[in-house]
N, C-alpha and C positions, 0 to 999 in steps of 0.2 A: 783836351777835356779831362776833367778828374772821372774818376772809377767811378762806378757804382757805388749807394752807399748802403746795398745792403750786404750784408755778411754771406762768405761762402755757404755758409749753414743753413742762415734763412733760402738761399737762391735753390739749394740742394732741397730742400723742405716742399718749398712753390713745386720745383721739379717734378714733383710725384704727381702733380695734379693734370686732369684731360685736358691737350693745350688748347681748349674752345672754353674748361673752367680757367685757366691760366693766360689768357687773353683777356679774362677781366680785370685780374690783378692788372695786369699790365697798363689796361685804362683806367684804374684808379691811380695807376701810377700817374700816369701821361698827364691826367687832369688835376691830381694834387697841387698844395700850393705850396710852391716855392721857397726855400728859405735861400736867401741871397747873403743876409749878415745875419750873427747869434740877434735874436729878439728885433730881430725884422723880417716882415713875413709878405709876399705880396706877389698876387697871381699874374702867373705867366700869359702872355698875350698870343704866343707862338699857336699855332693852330695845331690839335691832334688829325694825326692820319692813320685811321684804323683801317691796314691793309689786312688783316685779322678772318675777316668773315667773307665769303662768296656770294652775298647779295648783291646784285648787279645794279648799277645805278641809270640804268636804261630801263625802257618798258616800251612792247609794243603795242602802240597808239592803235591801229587801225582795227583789230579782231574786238579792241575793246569798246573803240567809238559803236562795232557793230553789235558788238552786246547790248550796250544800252539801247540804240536805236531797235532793237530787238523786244526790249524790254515795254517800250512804248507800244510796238504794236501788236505785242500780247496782252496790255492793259486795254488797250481798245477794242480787244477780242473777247477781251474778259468782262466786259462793262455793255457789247452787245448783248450778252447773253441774259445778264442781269445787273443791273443799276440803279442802288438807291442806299445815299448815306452813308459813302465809302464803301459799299456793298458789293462785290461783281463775283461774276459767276464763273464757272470754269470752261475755257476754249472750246469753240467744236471746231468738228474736223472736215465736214462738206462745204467744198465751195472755199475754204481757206485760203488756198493758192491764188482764184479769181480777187478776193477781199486784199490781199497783201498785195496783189498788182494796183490796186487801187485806193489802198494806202499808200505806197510810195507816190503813185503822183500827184498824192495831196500834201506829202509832206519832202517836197525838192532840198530845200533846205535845214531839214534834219540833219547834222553829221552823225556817219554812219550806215545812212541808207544806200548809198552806191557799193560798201564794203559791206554790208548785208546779203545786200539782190545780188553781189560776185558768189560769196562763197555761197548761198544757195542754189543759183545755176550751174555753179563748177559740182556741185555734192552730185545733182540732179542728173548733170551731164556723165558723168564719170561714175558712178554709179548704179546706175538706171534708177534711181527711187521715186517713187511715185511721190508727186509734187507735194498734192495735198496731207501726205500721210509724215512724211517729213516736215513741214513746216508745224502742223501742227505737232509732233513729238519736241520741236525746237521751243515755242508759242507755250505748249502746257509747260513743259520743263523748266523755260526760264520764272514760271510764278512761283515754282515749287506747290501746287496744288496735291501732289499726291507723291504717294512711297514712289521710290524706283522699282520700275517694274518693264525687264527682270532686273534682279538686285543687282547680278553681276554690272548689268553694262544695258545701258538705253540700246532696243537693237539699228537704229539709223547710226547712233554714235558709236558704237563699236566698229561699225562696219568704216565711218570715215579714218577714224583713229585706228584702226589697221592699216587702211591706205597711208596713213601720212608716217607711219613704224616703216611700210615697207619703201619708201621714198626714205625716209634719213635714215634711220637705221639699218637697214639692207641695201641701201646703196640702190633702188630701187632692182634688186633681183634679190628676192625673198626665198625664203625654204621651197622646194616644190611645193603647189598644191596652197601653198602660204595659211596652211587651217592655224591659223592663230588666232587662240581665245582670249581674251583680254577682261580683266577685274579693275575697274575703276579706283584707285584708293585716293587717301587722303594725302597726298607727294609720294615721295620715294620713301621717308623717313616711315610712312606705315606699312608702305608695303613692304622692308626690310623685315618687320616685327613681323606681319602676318606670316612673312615665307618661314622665320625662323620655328614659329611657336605653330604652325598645320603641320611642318615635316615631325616636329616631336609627336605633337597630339595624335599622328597616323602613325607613329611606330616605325619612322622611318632614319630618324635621329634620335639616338639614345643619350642620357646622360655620361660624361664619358668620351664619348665618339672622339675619334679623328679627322678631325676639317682642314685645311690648308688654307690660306689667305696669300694672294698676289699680292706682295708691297711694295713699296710704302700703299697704305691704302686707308680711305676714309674710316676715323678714329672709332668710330660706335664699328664696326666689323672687329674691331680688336679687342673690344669691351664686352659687346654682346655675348662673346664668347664664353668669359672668364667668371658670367655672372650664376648665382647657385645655382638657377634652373640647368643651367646647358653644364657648365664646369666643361666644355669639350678640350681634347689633347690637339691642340693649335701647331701645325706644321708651316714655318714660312717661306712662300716660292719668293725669291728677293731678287728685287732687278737692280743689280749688281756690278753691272759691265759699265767699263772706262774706253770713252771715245780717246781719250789719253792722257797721259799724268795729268792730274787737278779738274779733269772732264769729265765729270758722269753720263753717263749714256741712257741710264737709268731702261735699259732692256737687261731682258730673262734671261740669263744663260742657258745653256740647254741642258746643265747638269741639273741646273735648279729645278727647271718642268719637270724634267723626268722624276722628282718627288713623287708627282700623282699618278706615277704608274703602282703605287704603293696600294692594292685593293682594299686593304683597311681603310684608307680614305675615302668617307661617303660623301664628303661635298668640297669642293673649292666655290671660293669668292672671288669673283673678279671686279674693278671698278674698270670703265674702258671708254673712253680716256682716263689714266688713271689721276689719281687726287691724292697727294699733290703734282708728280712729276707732270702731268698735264700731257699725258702722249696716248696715243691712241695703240694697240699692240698689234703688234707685228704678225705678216702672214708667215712667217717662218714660226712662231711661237704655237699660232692657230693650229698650224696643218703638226707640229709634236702635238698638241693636245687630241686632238682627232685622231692620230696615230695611239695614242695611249688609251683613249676609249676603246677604237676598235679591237685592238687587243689584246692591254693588260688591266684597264678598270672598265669596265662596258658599262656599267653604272653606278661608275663616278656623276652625279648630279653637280649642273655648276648654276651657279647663281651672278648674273652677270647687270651690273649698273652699268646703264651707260647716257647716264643724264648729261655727260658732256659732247656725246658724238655727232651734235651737229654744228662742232665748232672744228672739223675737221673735213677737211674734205675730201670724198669716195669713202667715206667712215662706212666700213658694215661689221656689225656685233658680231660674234664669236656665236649667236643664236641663230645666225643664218646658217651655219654648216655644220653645226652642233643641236638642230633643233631640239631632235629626244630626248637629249638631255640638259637643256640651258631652261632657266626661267630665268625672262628678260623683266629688269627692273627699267621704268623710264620715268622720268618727271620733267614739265616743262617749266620748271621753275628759272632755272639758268636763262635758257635761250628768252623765253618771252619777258623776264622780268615780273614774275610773276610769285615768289615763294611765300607771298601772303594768300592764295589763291587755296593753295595745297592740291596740286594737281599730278596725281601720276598712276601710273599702269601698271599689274602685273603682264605681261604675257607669256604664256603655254602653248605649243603646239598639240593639236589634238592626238596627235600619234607621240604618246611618250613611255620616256621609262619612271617614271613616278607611278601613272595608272598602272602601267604591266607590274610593277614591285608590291603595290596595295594589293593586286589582284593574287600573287604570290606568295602571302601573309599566312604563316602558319595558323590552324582553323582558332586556336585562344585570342588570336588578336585582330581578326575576322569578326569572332565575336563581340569583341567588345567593340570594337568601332559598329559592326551592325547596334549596338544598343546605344551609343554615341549620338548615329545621325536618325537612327533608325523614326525620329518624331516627325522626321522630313519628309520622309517617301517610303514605302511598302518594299522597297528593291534596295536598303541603302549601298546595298556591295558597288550599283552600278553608278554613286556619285562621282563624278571627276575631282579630280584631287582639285584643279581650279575652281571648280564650287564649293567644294569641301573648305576652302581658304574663303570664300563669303561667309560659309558657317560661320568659320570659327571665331571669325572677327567679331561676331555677334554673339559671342557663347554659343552658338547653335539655336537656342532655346528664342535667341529674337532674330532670325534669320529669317521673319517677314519684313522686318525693319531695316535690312542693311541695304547697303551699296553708298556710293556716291551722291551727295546733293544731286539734285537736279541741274536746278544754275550752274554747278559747278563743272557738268557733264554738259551742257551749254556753251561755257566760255571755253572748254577743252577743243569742242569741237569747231568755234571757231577758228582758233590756235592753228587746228590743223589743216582748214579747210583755206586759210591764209597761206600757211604754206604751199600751195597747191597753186597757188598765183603768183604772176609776174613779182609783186609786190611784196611778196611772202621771201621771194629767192634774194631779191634787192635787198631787207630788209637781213639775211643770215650773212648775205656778205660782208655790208655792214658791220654786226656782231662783230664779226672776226676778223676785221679790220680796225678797229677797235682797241680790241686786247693784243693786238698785233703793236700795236703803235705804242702803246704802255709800255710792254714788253722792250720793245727797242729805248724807248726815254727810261728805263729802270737800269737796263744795261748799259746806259749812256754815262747815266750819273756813277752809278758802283763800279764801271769799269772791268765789268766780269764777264767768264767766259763760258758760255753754252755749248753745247752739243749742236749742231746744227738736222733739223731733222722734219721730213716733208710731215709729219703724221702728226707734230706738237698741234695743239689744241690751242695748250697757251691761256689759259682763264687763270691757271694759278704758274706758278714757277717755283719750284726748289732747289736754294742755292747752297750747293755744301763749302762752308765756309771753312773749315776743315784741308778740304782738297783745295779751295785755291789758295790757301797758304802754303800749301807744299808748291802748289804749281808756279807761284808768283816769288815766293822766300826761299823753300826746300823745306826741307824735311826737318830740319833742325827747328826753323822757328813752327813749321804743324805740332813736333812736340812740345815745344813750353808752354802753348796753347792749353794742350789736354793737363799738364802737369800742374799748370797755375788756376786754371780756369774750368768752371764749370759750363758744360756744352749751351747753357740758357745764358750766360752772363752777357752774351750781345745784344739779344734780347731786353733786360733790365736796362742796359744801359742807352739804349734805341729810345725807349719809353721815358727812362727817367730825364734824357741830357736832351732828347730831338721831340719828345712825342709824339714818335712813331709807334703805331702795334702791330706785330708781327705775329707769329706763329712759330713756334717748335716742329720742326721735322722729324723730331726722334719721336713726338705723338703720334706720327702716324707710322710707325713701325721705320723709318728712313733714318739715314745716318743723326746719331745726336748733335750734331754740329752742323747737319742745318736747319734751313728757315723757310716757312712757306709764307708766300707773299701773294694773294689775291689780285689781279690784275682788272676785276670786274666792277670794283666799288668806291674808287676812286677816280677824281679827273684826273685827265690826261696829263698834265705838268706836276701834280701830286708827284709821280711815279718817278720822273725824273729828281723828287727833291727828294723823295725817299732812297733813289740810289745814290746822292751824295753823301748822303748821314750815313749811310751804311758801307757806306767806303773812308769818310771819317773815323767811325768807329773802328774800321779796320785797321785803317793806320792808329790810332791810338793803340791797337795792341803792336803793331811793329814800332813804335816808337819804344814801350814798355820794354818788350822784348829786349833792345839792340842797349836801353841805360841796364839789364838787367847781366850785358856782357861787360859792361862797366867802360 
């Protein structure tokens, strides 16, 4: 195959760019037309494969079919009360349980109704809720007739979506006590922004500050940093370790953790499973970090994503044994197939070190936060920081307005109340049997070699092309590599010769020579053709290489 035909220059230029803006280039590349001979022009027929993006090309069927069928018999709840000219009124609440039993058995052949009436009896059963007071907070919510109230979190649906955090994400054995308060947001992607910009707005991140970031690690954590609000001094814990020559292992060394024994560092970020290496982290890494709270940063605040750990299995967050100080990010966008939805959580343990640190604010910044929230409530000292993050979302000033759609605290709670069933569990194995089999057809094709490791997740994969040149050539042809080539040029040339799109691994803080590869958004023989091309391309540069010894 010939080179790439863009210039070291231009490739070096692209380079600068976030590799999620630099994935587009890549698809302009991929879908350009062709030039085959001078003043002949004529499009390619090859199909692009944008391994690029973590949108999963699965969805679960069943929590949705009961949405809608959901949806129906809150129109006919809605249309008892009043009806006339598209007109209906809004749900009551007596006797609702009785009326739903006898809508389902007028409508058998609705799909949905049998995944309805489960996750309703499963809520009913396992949490004791009173029948009629839940269906109807399900019934109003899905028409969206009124604000959320409370803003934070529907109280029926907080309470499922803590049961279903303490099932995947705690491994089902949760913090004691498991008081975890949960804020609804708009995915992961806003509750990032709300945790960044309530710990400024509290005085508890300063402009400046020192943060730490666990990498490689999703790109906007490396950005958000760097942007004029925060400007913060970015310390990186790098997972570094080599299962052995040309094998990344992609875990912490324990020189690297012990960074956060540094007190000046007021936050680290964790993704877990990380993104891209796709592993879930280690209890040797857990129990240093715990050890370094206890006694050289006690509040150190971590911020922990962990929207892929239920592709892991016995996965428990770093929030189970770190409760006081972790705020747990989740989103079900991965698993259910859902990121047009925008579904995800913060959660907070009621006993933390964020409230004790507000509450130990020198009396000027006491005062101004009392003048802050002070339009909310007569006492504002005693807002929890997790509602203090509703404020602020809202500017505070419309902080009768905020929270979560309705619907959308609806279809969350099916989500989890699926989980919770037979069908729910068949359904995660699934999942990660899936990207498991990708995973093997990508390794098939490229010929490369992994780490082998029970904790991999496996949604995405990062392959340092770098290291297997040493491991597969030596050392000698890894240098001509770096000396001729810019770390993106496999990339260009994926896109321009196969159209393939890839991703950059040096965007996300990881070696610049490799490449993250999505395992979620493509079929299953895709993966296998995109590890040929990327083993083609590999040889084209050991081909380069061995005429450049003449």
């Amino acid at each position: 195959m010939p080179k790439t035909t863009f210039t070291r220059e231009e490739i070096q230029s692209f380079a600068q760019l976030s590799p999620f803006e630099l994935k587009d280039k890549f698809i302009q590349i991929a879908q350009a037309v062709q030039e085959d001979k001078p003043g002949q022009k004529e499009k390619s027929s090859a199909q692009m494969l944008n391994a690029g993006r973590g949108n999963p090309n699965w969805i679960a069927s069943g929590p949705r079919e009961a949405f809608f069928a959901l949806g129906y018999f809150a129109l006919s709840e809605s249309k008892r009360v009043w009806s006339a000219d598209n007109l209906g009124g809004m749900p009551e609440k007596g006797d609702i349980g009785k009326r739903f039993d006898r809508w389902l058995r007028a409508n058998p052949e609705l799909p949905g109704t049998e995944m309805l009436q489960a996750c309703v009896e499963k809520a009913v059963e396992r949490f004791g809720f009173d029948r009629d007071a839940f269906l109807h907070e399900l019934a109003d919510s899905i028409v969206g007739d009124n604000y959320p109230v409370p803003d934070r979190m529907l109280v029926h649906a907080e309470k499922v979506v803590r049961g279903y955090i303490g099932d995947e994400m705690f491994d089902k054995r949760p913090p004691a006590d498991n008081n975890l308060s949960l804020f609804a947001t708009e995915g992961g992607t806003a509750a990032m922004c709300y945790i960044f910009d309530s710990l400024m707005k509290n005085g508890l991140l300063k402009k400046g500050d020192k943060i730490a970031l666990l990498t490689p690690v999703f790109t906007p954590y490396l950005e958000i940093p760097e942007l004029d609000t925060y400007e913060f001094e970015v310390v990186h814990v790098s997972a570094s370790m080599f299962a052995e020559t040309g094998v990344r292992e992609w875990r912490y060394p324990t020189e690297e953790v012990a960074k956060l024994e540094d007190p000046a560092i007021k936050l680290a970020c964790i993704v877990n499973p990380s993104n891209p290496p796709s592993l879930a982290m280690s209890q040797r890494v857990i129990d240093q970090i715990k050890d370094i709270v206890a006694t050289k940063n006690p509040h150190l605040l971590l911020v922990t994503d962990d929207v892929y750990g239920t592709f892991v299995e016995g996965f428990r967050s770093i929030a189970a044994d770190l409760a006081r100080n972790t705020l747990l990010v989740y989103s079900y966008s991965k698993h259910y197939g859902c990121t047009g939805w925008r579904l995800g959580v913060i959660g907070l343990h009621d006993d933390n070190v964020i409230d004790e640190m507000i509450a130990n604010l020198p009396a000027d910044e006491k005062a101004r936060l009392a003048k802050r929230y002070g339009t909310l409530t007569l006492e504002p000292e005693k807002i929890r920081f997790i509602d203090r993050l509703v404020a602020d979302s809202r500017q505070v000033a419309l902080n009768h307005t905020a929270g979560l759609s309705l619907p959308q605290q609806v279809q969350m709670v099916l989500f989890s109340l699926f989980d919770m069933l037979d069908e729910g569990q068949a359904y995660k194995l699934k999942v990660r049997s899936i990207v498991q089999q990708r995973l093997d057809l990508l390794l098939e094709g490229a010929q490369m070699k992994i780490s082998e490791d029970a904790q991999r997740a496996g949604y995405y994969i990062e392959l340092d092309l770098l290291a297997e040149a040493e491991r597969t050539q030596g050392k000698e042809f890894a240098d001509f590599l770096e000396k001729n080539y810019e770390p993106v040029d496999p990339l260009f040339r994926l896109a321009e010769q196969t159209h393939v799109v890839l991703l950059n691994g040096g965007g996300f803080d990881g070696p610049e020579w490799s490449v993250r590869v999505s395992l979620a958004n493509l079929d299953d023989l895709d993966y296998l053709k995109i590890g040929h091309h990327l083993r083609a391309i590999f040889d084209d540069y050991i081909a380069e290489w061995r005429a450049s010894k003449g």
